[in-house]
C-alpha positions as CSV (number, residue, x, y, z in Angstrom):
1,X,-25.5,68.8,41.4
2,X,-23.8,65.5,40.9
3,X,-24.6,62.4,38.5
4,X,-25.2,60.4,41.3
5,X,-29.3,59.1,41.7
6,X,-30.0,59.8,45.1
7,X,-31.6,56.5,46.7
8,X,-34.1,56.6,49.2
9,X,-34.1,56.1,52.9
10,X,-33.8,53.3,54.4
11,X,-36.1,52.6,57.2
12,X,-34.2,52.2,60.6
13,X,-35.1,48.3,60.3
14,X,-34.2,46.9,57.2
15,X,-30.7,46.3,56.0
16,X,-29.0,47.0,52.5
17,X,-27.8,44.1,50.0
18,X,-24.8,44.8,48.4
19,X,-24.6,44.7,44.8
20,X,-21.8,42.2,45.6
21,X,-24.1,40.3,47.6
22,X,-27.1,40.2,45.0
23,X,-24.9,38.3,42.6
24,X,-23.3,36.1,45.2
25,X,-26.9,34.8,45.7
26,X,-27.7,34.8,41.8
27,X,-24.6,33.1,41.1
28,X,-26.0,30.1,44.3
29,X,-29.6,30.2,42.5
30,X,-27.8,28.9,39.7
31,X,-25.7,26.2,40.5
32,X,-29.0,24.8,42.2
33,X,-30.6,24.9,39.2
34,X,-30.3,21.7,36.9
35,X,-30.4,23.4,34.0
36,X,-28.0,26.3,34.4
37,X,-26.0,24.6,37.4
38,X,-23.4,22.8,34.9
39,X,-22.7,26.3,33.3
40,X,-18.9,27.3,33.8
41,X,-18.8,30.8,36.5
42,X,-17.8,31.9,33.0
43,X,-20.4,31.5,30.8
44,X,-22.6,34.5,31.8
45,X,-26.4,33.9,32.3
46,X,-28.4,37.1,32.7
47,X,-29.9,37.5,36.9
48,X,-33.0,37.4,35.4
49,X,-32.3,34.2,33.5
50,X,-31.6,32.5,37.0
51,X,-34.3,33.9,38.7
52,X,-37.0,33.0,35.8
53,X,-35.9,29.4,35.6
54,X,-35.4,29.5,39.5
55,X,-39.8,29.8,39.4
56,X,-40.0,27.9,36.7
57,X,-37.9,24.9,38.9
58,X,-39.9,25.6,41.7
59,X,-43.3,25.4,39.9
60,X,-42.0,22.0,38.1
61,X,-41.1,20.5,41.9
62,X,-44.7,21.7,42.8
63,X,-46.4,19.7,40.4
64,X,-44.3,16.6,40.8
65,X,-45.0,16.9,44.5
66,X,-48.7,17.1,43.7
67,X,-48.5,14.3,41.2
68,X,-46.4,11.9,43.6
69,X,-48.9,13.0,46.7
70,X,-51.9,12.0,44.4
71,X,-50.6,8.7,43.5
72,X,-49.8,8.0,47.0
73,X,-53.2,8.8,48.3
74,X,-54.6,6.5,45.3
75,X,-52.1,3.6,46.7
76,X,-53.3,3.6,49.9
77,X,-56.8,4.1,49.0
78,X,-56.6,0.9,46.7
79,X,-53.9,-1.4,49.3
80,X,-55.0,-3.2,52.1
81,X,-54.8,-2.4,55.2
82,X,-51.3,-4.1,56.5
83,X,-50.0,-2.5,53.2
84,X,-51.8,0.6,53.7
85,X,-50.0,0.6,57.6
86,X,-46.6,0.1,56.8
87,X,-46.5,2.9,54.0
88,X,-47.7,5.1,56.9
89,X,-45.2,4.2,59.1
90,X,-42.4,4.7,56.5
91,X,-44.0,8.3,55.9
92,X,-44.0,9.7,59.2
93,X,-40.1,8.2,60.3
């Protein structure tokens, strides 16, 4: 018998990532990520790293949607009704 793991099947549907292709994507993740994004391609960040601060990122965007949603809502609850229009009408263009 050989060293080699044997892998399991792939269902006729579903397509294999390269290992190539995993850290293609990891190495994207991270140059969209604030924090990591202005690392050199040398400095080497663990794929686990990237994908941790990755959720972390998304969950921070998350709350700042919720916060900036909830302070809208309290604008236009407290603006008058021309005011309250024409923020409207800039949201939905």
């Amino acid at each position: 018998m050989s060293g080699r793991r044997s892998r399991p099947r792939q269902s006729s549907g579903t397509t294999r990532i390269s290992e190539d292709q995993i850290n293609d994507l990891v190495i994207k993740l991270q140059q969209l990520l604030p924090e990591l994004g202005d690392s050199h391609r040398s400095d080497k960040v663990s794929a686990a790293r990237v994908l941790q601060d990755t959720c972390n990122y998304i969950r921070n965007l998350h709350r700042e949607v919720d916060d900036i949603s909830e302070r809208l809502s309290e604008l236009l609850a407290n603006s008058d009704t021309a005011q309250a229009a024409l923020i409207r009408s800039l949201l939905t263009q």
